[in-house]
C-alpha positions in Angstrom: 41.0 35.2 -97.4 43.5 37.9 -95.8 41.8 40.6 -94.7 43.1 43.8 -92.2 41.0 45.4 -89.4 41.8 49.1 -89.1 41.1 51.8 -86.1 41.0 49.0 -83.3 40.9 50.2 -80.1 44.6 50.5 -78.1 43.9 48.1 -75.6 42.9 45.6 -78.0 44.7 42.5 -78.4 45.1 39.6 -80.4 42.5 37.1 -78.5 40.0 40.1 -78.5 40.5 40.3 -82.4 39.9 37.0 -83.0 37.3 36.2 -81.0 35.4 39.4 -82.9 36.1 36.9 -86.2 35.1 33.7 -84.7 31.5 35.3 -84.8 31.4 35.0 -88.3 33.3 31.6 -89.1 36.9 29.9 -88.6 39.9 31.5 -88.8 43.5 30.5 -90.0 45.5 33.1 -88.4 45.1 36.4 -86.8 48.1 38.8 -86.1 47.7 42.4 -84.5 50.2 44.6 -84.9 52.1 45.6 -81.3 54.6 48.9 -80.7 57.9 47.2 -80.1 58.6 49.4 -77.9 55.5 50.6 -75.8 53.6 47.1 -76.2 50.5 48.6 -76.9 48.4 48.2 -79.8 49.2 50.2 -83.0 45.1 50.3 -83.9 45.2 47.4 -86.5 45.8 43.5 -87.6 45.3 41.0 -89.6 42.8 38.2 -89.8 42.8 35.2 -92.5 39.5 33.6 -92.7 39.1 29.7 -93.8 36.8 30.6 -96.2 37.2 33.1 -99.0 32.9 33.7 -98.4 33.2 33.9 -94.5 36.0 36.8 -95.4 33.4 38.7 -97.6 30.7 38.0 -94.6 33.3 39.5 -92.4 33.5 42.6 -94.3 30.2 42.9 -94.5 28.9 42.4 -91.1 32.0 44.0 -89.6 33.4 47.1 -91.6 32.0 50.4 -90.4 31.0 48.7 -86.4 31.4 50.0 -83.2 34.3 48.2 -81.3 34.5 50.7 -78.1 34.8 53.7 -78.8 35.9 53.4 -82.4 34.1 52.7 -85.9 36.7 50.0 -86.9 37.2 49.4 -91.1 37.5 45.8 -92.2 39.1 45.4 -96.2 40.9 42.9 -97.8 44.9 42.7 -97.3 46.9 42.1 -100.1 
């Protein structure tokens, strides 16, 4: 299940993302989104769980937490 994480933190990057995933079960891929030009985070990614049910878990547990500073959103990515 692909799902995108929305309002991450700036200095977020991709091992930090996944590693907040990993708490909930295995992941096939996880991709955050980078300024080509600054570098720097642009606040979101995207995560594809294993498991279709670790994905609903994810949203569950996840959407609407405190990462930082920010109250990050978790949905599912078309």
């Amino acid at each position: 299940m692909k799902l995108i994480a929305l309002n991450l933190p700036r200095n977020f990057d991709e091992q930090s993302l996944a590693l907040l995933f990993k708490k909930i079960g295995d992941i096939k891929s996880c991709t955050l989104v980078i300024d080509q030009y600054t570098g720097i985070s642009k606040g979101f990614g995207f995560v594809e769980m294993a498991l279709a049910h670790e994905g609903e878990i994810a949203i569950n547990e996840l959407h609407g937490s405190k990462v930082g500073k920010n109250k990050i959103r978790i949905k599912h990515s078309v």
